[in-house]
N, C-alpha and C positions, 0 to 999 in steps of 0.2 A: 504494500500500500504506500504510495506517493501525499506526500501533505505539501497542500497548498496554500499563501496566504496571499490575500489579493486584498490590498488597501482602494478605499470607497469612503471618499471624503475623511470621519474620523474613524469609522466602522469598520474591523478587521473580521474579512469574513475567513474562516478557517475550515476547510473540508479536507475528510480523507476519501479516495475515490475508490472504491470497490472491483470498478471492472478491469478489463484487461486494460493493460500498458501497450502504449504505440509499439513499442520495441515487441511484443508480445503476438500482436495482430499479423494475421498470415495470409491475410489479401494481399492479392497482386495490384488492386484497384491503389492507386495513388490518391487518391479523391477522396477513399476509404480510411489513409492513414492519416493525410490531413486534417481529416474530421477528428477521428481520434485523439492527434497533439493539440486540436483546438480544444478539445473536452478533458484534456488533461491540465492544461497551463494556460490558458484564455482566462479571464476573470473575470471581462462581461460574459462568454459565454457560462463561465460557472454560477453567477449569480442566475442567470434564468434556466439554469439546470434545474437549482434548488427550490426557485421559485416553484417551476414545474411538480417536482418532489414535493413539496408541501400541498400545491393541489391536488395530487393522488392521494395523502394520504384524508388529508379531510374528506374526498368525497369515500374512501375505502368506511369512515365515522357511520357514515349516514346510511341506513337502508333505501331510501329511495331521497332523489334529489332530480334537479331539473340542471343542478349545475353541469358545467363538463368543466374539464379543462382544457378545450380547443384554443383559447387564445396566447395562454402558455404556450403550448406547443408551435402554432404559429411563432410565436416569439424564439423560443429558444432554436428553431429551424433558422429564423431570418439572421441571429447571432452567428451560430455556425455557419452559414453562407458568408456570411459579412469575413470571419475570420480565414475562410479557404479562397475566396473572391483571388487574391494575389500571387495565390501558391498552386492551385488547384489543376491549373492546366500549364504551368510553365513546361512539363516536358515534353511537350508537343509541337515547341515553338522552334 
């Protein structure tokens, strides 16, 4: 497990990450690993991980709800694009 600390204004948020490590991941996809170093060491993308994370766990609370959490998701997608945008197809150029 890799610990991260990502300063946000005075607010140190501190995660340890659970899944597999870039180094770890055995796609050939480049796009694939990108994404993974961005969910490792990005800190916006980690804040709307966790965001995400909190909204599954509330709705797991409740037996029936109207919530979702589709706008996280949209978020934390649009983050991890934002972070691979620069790296994601350079070796094609």
């Amino acid at each position: 497990m890799r610990r991260i600390v990502c300063q946000t204004s005075d607010i140190e948020l501190i995660d340890h990450i659970s899944w597999e490590s870039s180094e770890e991941i055995k796609s050939d996809d480049q796009l694939t690993k990108e994404r993974g170093i961005c969910m490792e060491t990005n800190c916006d993308v980690r804040k709307y991980f966790n965001v995400l994370r909190e909204c599954q766990k509330r709705l797991e609370k409740k037996p029936y709800t109207a919530e979702t959490c589709h706008q996280e998701t949209v978020d934390l997608i649009e983050a991890i694009d934002h972070c691979v945008a620069d790296k994601a197809f350079v070796k094609f150029a």
